[in-house]
C-alpha positions in Angstrom: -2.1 8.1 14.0 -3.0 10.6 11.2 -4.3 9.1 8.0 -2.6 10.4 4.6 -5.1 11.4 1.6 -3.8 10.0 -1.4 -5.2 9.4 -4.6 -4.0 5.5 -6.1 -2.6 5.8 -9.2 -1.7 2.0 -10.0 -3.5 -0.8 -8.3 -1.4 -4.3 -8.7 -2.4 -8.0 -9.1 -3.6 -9.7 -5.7 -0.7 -12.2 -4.3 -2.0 -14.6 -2.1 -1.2 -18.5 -0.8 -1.0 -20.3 2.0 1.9 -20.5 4.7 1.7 -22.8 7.7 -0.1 -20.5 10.1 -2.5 -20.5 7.2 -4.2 -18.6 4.4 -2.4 -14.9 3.5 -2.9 -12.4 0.8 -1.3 -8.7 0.0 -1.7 -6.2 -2.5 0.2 -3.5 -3.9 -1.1 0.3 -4.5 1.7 3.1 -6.2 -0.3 6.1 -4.3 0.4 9.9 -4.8 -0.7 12.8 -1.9 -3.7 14.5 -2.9 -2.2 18.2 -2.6 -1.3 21.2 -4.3 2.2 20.9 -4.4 4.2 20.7 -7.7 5.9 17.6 -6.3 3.7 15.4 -3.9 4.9 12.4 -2.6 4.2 9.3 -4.1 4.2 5.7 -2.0 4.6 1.9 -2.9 2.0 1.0 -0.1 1.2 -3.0 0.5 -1.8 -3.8 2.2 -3.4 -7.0 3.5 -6.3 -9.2 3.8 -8.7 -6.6 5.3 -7.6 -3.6 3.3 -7.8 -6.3 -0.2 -11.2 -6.6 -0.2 -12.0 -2.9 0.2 -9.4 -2.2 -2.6 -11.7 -4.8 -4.6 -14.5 -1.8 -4.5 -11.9 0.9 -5.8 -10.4 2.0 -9.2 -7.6 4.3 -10.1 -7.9 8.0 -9.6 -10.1 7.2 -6.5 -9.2 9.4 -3.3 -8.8 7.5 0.0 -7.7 8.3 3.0 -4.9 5.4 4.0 -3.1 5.1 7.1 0.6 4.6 7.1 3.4 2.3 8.7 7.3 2.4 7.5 9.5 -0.4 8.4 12.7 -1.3 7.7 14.3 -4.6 7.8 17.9 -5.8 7.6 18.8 -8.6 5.4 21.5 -10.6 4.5 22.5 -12.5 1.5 23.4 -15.9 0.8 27.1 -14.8 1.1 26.4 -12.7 4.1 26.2 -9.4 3.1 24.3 -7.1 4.7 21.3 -4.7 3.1 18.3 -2.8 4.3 15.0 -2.6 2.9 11.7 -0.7 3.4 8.3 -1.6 3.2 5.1 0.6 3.7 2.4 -0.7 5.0 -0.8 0.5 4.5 -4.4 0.4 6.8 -7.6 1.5 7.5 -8.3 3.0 3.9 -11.5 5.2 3.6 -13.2 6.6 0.7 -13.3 10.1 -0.1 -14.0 10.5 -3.4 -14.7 7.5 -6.4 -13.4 8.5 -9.7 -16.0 9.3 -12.6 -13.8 6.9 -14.6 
């Protein structure tokens, strides 16, 4: 699978804890394609353990190179309604270019 270059724009607080099949952690990056177009795509992309502590080297306006998974998940509420939801999921990120900032 292709990887997507992006620059992050907003890098969000580190959630982490512990589940029964043990410890977990996730972060959050608001990313925008690194093109020409007037309108690039942006991305809510969630990452985990691996890809955390190489977003722990990295700053905003820093170009990467991310790979991309979409899901989507059906829910249902507590009175049974049913919603879908989407989640990107976000991998192998390499660095192209660190910001001067």
């Amino acid at each position: 699978m292709e990887k997507l270059q992006v620059k992050i724009k907003l890098i969000f607080e580190k959630r982490e804890g512990e589940s029964q099949h043990g410890k977990w952690c996730y972060q959050d990056l608001l990313v925008v394609e690194d093109t020409d177009e007037r309108y690039p795509n942006e991305f809510l992309v969630t990452v985990g353990t691996k890809e955390v502590e190489q977003v722990a080297k990295l700053k905003e306006n820093d170009t990467v190179k991310i790979g991309l998974s979409f899901f989507v998940r059906e829910n249902e509420t507590k009175d049974g309604k049913k919603f879908c939801s989407q989640s990107v999921t976000g991998w192998g990120i390499e660095v192209v270019q660190l910001s001067a900032f």
